[in-house]
C-alpha positions as a Markdown table, in Angstrom:
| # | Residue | x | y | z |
|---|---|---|---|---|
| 1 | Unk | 3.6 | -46.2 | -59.7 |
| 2 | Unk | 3.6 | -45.9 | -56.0 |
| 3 | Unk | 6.5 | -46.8 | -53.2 |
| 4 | Unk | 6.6 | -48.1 | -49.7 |
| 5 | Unk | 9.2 | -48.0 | -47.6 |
| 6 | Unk | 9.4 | -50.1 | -44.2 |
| 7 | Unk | 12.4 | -51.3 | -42.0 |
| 8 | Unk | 12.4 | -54.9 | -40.4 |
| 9 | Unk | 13.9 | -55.9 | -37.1 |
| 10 | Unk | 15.7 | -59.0 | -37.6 |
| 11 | Unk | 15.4 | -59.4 | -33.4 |
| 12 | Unk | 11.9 | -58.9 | -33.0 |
| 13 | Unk | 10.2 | -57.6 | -36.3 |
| 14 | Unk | 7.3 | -59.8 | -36.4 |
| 15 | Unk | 4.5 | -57.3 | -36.2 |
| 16 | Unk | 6.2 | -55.4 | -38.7 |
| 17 | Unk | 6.9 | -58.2 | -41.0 |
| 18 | Unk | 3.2 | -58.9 | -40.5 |
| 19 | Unk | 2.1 | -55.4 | -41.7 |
| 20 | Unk | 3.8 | -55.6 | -44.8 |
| 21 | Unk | 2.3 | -59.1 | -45.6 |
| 22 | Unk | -1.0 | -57.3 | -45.0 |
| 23 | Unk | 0.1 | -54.5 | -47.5 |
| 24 | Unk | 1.7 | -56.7 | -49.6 |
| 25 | Unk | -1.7 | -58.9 | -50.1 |
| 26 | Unk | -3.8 | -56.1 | -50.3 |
| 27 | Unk | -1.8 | -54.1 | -53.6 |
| 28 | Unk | -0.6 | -55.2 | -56.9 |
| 29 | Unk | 2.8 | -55.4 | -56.6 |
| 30 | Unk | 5.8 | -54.3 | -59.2 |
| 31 | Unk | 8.6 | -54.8 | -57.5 |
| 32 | Unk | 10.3 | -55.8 | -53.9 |
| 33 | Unk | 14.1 | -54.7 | -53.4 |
| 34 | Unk | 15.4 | -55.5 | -50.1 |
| 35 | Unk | 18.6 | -55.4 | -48.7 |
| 36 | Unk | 19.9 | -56.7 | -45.2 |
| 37 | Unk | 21.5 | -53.8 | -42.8 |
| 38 | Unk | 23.8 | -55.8 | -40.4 |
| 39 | Unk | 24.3 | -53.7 | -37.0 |
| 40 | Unk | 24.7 | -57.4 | -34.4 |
| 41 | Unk | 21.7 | -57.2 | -32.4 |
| 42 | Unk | 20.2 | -53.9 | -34.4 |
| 43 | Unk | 20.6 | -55.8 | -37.8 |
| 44 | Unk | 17.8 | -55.3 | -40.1 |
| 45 | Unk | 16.0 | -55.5 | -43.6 |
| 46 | Unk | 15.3 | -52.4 | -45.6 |
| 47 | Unk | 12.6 | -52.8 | -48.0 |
| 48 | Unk | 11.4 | -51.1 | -50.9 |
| 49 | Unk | 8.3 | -52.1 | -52.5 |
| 50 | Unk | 6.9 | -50.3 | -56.2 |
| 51 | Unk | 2.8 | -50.8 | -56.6 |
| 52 | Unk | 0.1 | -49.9 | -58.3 |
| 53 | Unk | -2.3 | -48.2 | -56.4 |
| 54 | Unk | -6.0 | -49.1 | -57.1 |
| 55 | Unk | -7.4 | -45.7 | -57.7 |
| 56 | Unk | -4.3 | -45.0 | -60.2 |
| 57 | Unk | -5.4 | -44.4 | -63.9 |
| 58 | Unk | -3.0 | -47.4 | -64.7 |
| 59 | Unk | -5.2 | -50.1 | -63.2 |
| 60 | Unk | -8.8 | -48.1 | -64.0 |
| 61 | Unk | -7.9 | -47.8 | -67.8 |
| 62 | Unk | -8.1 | -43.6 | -67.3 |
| 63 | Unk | -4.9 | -42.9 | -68.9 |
């Protein structure tokens, strides 16, 4: 099991809310914690996401 770690914008976190769709899409995902940082105009989501990585021996049957 892998993690990723990312911070979204609230104001203005489009392109980063779009990279983590494109990670998102592109592992198999465990688990998504996220948790809203309010700061007024700096407000943000943390985000934690647990995957399986492709080349893991979990997901090639290498164990």
């Amino acid at each position: 099991m892998r993690l990723h770690f990312t911070v979204i914008p609230v104001y203005g976190g489009e392109t980063v809310a779009a990279a983590l769709d494109r990670f998102l899409v592109s592992h198999r995902i465990l688990d998504v914690q996220r948790h809203l940082i309010g700061d007024g105009p700096a407000s943000a989501w943390a985000v934690s996401v647990s995957y399986v990585d492709s080349a893991t021996p979990e997901t090639s049957g290498l164990q």
